[in-house]
LUMKE-406505 format. One record per residue (C-alpha): residue in three letters; x, y, z. Coordinates in pm, whole numbers. Example, Ala and Ser with C-alpha at 12.3 -4.5 7.8 and 13.67 -1.06 7.14 Angstrom:
BEGIN
- ALA, 1230, -450, 780;
- SER, 1367, -106, 714;
END
This chain:
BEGIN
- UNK, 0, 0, 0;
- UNK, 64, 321, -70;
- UNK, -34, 657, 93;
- UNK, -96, 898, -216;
- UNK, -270, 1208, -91;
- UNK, -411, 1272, -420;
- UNK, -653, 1015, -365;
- UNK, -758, 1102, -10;
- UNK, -1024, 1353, 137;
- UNK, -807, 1660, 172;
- UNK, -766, 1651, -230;
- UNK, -1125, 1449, -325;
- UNK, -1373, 1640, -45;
- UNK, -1592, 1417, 141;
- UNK, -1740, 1098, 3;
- UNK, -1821, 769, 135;
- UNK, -1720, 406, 117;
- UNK, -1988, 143, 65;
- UNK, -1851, -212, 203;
- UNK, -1895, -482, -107;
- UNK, -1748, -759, 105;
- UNK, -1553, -974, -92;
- UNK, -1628, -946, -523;
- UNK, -1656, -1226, -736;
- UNK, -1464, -1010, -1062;
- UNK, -1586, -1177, -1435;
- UNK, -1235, -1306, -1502;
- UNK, -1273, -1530, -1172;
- UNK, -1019, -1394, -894;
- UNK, -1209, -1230, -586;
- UNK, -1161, -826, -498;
- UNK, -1154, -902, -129;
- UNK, -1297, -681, 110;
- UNK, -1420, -426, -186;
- UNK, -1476, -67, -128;
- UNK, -1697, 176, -346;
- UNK, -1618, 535, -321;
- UNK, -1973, 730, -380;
- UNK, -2074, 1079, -289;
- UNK, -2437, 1181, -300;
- UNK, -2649, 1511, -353;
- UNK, -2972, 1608, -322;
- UNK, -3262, 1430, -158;
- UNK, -3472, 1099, -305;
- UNK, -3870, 1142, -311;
- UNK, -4070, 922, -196;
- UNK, -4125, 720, -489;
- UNK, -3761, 713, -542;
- UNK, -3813, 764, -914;
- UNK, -3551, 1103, -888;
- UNK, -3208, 917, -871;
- UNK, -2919, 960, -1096;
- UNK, -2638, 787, -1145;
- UNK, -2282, 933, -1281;
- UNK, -2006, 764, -1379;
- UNK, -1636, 852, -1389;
- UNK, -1359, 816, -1658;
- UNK, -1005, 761, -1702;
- UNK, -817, 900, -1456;
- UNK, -1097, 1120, -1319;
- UNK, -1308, 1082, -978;
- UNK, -1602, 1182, -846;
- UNK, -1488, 1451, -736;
- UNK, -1445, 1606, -1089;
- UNK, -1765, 1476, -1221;
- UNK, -1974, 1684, -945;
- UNK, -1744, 1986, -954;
- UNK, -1832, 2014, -1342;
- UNK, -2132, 1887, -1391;
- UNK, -2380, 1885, -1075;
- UNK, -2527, 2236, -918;
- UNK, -2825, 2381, -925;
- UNK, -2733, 2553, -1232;
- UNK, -2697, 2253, -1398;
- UNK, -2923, 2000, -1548;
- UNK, -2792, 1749, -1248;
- UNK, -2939, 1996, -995;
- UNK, -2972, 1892, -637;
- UNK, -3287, 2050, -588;
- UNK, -3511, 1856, -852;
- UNK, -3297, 1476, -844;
- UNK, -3090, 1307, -593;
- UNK, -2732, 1226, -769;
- UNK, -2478, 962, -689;
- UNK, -2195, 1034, -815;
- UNK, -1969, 673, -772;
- UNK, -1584, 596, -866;
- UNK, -1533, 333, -1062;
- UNK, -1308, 47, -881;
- UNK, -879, 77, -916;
- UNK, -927, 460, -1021;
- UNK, -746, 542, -640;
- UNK, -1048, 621, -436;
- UNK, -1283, 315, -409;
- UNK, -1035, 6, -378;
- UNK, -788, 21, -603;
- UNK, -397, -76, -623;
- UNK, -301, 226, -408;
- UNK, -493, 146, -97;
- UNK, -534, -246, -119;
- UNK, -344, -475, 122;
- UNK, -144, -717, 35;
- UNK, -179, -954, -109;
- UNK, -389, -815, -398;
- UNK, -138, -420, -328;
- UNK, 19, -252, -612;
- UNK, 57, -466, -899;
- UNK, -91, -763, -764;
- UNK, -388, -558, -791;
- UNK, -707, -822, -931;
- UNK, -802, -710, -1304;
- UNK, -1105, -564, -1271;
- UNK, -1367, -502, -1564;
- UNK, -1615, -252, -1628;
- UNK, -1917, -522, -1594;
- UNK, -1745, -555, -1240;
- UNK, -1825, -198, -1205;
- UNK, -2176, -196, -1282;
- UNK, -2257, -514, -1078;
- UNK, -2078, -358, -768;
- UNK, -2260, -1, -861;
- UNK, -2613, -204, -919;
- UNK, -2555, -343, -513;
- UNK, -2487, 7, -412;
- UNK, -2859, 152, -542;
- UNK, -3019, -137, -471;
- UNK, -2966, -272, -185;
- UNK, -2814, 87, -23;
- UNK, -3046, 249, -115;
- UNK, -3322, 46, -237;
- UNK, -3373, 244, -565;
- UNK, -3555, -17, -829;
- UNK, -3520, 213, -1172;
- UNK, -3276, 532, -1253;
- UNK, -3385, 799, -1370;
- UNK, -3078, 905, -1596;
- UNK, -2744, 735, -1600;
- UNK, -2504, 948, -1748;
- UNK, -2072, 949, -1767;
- UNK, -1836, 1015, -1988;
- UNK, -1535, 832, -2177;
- UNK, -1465, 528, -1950;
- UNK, -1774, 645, -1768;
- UNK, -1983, 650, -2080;
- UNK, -1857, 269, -2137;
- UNK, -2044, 188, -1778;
- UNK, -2348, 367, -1926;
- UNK, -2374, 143, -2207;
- UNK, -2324, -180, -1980;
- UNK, -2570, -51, -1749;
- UNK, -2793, -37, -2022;
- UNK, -2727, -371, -2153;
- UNK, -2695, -531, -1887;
- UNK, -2994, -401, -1662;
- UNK, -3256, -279, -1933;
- UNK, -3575, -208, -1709;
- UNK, -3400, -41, -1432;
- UNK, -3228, 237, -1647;
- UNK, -3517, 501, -1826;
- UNK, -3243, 726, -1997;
- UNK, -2879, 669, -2049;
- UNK, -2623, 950, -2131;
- UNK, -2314, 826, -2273;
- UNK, -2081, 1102, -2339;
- UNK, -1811, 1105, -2539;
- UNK, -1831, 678, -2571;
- UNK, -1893, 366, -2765;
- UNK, -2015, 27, -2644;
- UNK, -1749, -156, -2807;
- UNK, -1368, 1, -2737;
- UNK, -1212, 39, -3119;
- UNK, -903, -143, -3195;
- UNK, -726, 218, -3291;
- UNK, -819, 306, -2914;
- UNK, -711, -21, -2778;
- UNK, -357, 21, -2958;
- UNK, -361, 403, -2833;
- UNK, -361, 253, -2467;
- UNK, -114, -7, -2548;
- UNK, 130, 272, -2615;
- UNK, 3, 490, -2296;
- UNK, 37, 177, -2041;
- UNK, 418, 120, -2206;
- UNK, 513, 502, -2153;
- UNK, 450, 376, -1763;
- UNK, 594, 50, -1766;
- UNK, 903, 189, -1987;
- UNK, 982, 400, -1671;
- UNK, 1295, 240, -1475;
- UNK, 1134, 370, -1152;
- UNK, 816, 134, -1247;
- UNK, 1023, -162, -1124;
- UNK, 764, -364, -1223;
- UNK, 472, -214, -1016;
- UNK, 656, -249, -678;
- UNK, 834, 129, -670;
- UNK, 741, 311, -344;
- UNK, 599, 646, -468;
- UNK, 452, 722, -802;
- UNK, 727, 1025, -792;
- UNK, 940, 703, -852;
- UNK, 774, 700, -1190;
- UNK, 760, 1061, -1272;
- UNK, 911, 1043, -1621;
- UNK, 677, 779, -1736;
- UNK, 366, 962, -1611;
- UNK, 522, 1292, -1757;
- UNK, 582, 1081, -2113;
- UNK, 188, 1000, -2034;
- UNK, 105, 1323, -2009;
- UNK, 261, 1444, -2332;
- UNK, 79, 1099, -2504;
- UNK, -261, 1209, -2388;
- UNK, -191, 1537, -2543;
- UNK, -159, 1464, -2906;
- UNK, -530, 1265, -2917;
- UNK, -681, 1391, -2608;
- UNK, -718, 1756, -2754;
- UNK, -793, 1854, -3111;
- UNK, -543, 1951, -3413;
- UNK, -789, 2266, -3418;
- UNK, -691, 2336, -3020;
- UNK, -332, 2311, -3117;
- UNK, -364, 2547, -3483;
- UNK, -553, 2794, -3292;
- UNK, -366, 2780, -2998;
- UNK, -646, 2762, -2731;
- UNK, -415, 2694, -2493;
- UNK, -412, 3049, -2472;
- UNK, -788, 3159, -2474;
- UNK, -914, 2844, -2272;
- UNK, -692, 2739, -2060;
- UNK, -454, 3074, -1976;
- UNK, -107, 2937, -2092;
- UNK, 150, 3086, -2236;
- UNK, 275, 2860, -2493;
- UNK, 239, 2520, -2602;
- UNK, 532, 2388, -2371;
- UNK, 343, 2638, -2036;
- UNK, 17, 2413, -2158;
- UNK, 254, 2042, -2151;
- UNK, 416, 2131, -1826;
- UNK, 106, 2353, -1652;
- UNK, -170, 2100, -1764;
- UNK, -68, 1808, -1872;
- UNK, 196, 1664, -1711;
- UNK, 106, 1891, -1374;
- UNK, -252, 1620, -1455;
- UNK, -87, 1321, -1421;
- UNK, 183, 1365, -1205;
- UNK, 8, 1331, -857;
- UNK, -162, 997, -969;
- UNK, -65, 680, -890;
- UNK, 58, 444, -1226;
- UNK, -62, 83, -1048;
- UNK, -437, 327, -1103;
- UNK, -386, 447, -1429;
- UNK, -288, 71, -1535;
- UNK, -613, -56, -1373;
- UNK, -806, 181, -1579;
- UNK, -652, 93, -1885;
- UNK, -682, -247, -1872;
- UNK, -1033, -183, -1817;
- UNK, -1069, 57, -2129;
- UNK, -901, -154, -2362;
- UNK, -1173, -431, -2282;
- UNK, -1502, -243, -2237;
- UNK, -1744, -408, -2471;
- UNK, -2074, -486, -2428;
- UNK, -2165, -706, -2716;
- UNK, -1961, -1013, -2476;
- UNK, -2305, -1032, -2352;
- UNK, -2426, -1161, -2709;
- UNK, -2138, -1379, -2820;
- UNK, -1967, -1059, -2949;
- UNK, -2263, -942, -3161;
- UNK, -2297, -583, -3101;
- UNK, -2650, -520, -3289;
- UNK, -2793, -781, -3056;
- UNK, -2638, -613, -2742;
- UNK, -2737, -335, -2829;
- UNK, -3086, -410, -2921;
- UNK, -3157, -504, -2552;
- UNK, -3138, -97, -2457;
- UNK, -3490, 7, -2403;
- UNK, -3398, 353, -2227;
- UNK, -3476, 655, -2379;
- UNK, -3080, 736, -2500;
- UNK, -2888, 1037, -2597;
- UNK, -2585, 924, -2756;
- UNK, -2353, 1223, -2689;
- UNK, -2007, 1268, -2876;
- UNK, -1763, 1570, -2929;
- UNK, -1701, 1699, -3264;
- UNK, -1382, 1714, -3240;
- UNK, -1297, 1388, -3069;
- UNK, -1003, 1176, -3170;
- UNK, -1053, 917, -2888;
- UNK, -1394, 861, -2969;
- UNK, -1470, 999, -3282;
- UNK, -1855, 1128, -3339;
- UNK, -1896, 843, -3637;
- UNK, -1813, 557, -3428;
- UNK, -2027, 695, -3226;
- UNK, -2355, 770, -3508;
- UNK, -2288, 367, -3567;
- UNK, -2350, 299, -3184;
- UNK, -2688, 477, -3211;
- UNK, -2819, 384, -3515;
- UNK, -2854, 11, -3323;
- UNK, -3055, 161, -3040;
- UNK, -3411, 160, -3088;
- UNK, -3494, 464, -2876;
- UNK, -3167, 646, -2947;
- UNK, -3087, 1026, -3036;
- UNK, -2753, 1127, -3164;
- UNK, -2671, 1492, -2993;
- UNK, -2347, 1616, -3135;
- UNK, -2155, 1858, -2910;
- UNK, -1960, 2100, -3017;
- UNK, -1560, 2208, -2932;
- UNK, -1267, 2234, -3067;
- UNK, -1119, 2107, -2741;
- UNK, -1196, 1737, -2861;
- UNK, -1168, 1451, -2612;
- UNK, -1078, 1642, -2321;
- UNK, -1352, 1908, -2367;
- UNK, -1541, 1674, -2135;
- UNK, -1371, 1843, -1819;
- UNK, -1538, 2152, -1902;
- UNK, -1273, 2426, -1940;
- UNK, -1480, 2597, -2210;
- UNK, -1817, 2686, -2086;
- UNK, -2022, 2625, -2461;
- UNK, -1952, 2262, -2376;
- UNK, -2152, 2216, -2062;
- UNK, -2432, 2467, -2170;
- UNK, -2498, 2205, -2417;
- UNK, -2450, 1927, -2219;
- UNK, -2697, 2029, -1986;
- UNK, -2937, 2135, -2256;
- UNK, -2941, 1758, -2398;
- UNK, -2968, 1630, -2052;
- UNK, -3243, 1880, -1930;
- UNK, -3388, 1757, -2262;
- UNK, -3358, 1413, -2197;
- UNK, -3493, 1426, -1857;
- UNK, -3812, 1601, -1965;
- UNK, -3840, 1285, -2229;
END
């Protein structure tokens, strides 16, 4: 174990722990003694027909998710719904390498798999919480993969779905993209194969991470225009590398960010249907806004279009930045106006 401050309350705010016991993962080993990290807002109504669930993505908590997009100014607003907000197991704040004991610590770490996810999210509304049907499940990126299974996987208890920024199915362009993200880690003397004692250990793998991210996590236009400037407040592209990116990434712990990608690179629904996506995806009978960013080179808007095109009851809502893929954190405000005026549309639906 390792004590990584980024991960703990006095960086993430409050949030709680929901005990899972010990988790039965698909590919057979057992999470013991699981923890789900899950902050909530807002209250539930009597008919508990006002919940929403969020989801998180790569690298990101829940932390993130409610800074950018829950508040009463929001379509997420406290006042009307009552949102959980839930980190996805091995991102550093439910259990993940980090904070395991031995003998599942660091990179003994079980692999975990986004259906592991939704099961151990599905335990926390239903049986914490005793919520029957969502109201809205909604995430982006990674957490826009757990939409879909949620979908999939447990049809009548989800009436809308939001996946941002996501496909059901990871591409084999993305899976090769990770490939080369998880070897800028491992490449790293200091990894030592998973057993270093601080992720500052690993600094020049995360900061070769960092500069990774950056070629396909923002836009060619973000680069030609230089936004940096305009959005973000940096002074040139290296200020934006060193200020943003790699300033991102350093604090994180690479055992996590290994988790997460193992997870990425296998998030596919259509497993549920021998590996035939149309049928997997004709089991969706929420009301779904298939979200993606113009500009997106992770998740590009026409793998997207295909993704909806197989869902019965399925509206495509394009968003538009230049910021691309990591638009989704919400450093320009056009992007969350119109994220919240799809959802507020969605959730009038």
């Amino acid at each position: 174990m390792i004590d990584n401050p980024y991960y703990g309350r006095e960086t993430q705010g409050e949030f709680e722990l929901y005990d899972l016991g010990n988790l039965v993962l698909e590919d057979g080993e057992t999470l013991r003694d699981a923890k789900l990290a899950y902050r909530n807002f807002g209250r539930l109504n009597a008919e508990k027909s006002n919940a929403i669930l969020v989801t998180t993505w790569f690298s990101g908590t829940g932390k993130v998710m409610a800074d950018v997009y829950v508040g009463r100014d929001h379509a997420l607003n406290p006042d009307e719904y009552f949102i959980v907000v839930v980190d996805q197991i091995g991102s550093g704040v439910s259990s993940s390498p980090q904070n395991s004991p031995a003998p599942q610590a660091m990179a003994k770490f079980p692999k975990v798999r986004i259906g592991d996810d939704v099961r151990a999210q599905h335990r926390l509304i239903t049986e914490h919480f005793g919520i029957e049907r969502l109201a809205l499940v909604v995430g982006g990126s990674m957490g826009g993969q757990q939409v879909y299974e949620w979908a999939v996987r447990y049809p009548q208890m989800v009436a809308r779905a939001a996946p941002i920024a996501a496909t059901a199915r990871i591409s084999h362009h993305q899976a090769i993209f990770v490939d080369v993200c998880a070897d800028a880690l491992m490449s790293d003397p200091g990894w030592n194969g998973g057993w270093y004692r601080s992720g500052n250990d690993v600094r020049d793998g995360l900061d070769r991470l960092a500069r990774i991210v950056a070629t396909l996590g923002w836009s060619p236009q973000f680069y030609q225009e230089e936004r940096w400037r305009s959005v973000l407040g940096m002074s040139s592209s290296d200020d934006f590398i060193n200020g943003v990116m790699k300033a991102y990434f350093e604090p994180m712990d690479p055992n996590v960010l290994l988790c997460e990608m193992w997870k990425w690179q296998r998030a596919d629904v259509s497993r549920h249907t021998g590996g035939d996506l149309p049928t997997a995806l004709k089991r969706i009978i929420a009301k779904t806004y298939v979200m993606p960013i113009s500009h997106d080179m992770f998740f590009p808007p026409h793998e997207c279009e295909a993704d909806c095109a197989l869902i019965e009851r399925a509206e495509l809502k394009l968003i538009h930045t230049p910021e691309g893929h990591m638009g989704l954190n919400g450093f320009e405000p056009g992007y969350i106006s119109q994220v919240d005026e799809h959802l507020r549309a969605l959730l009038n639906n």
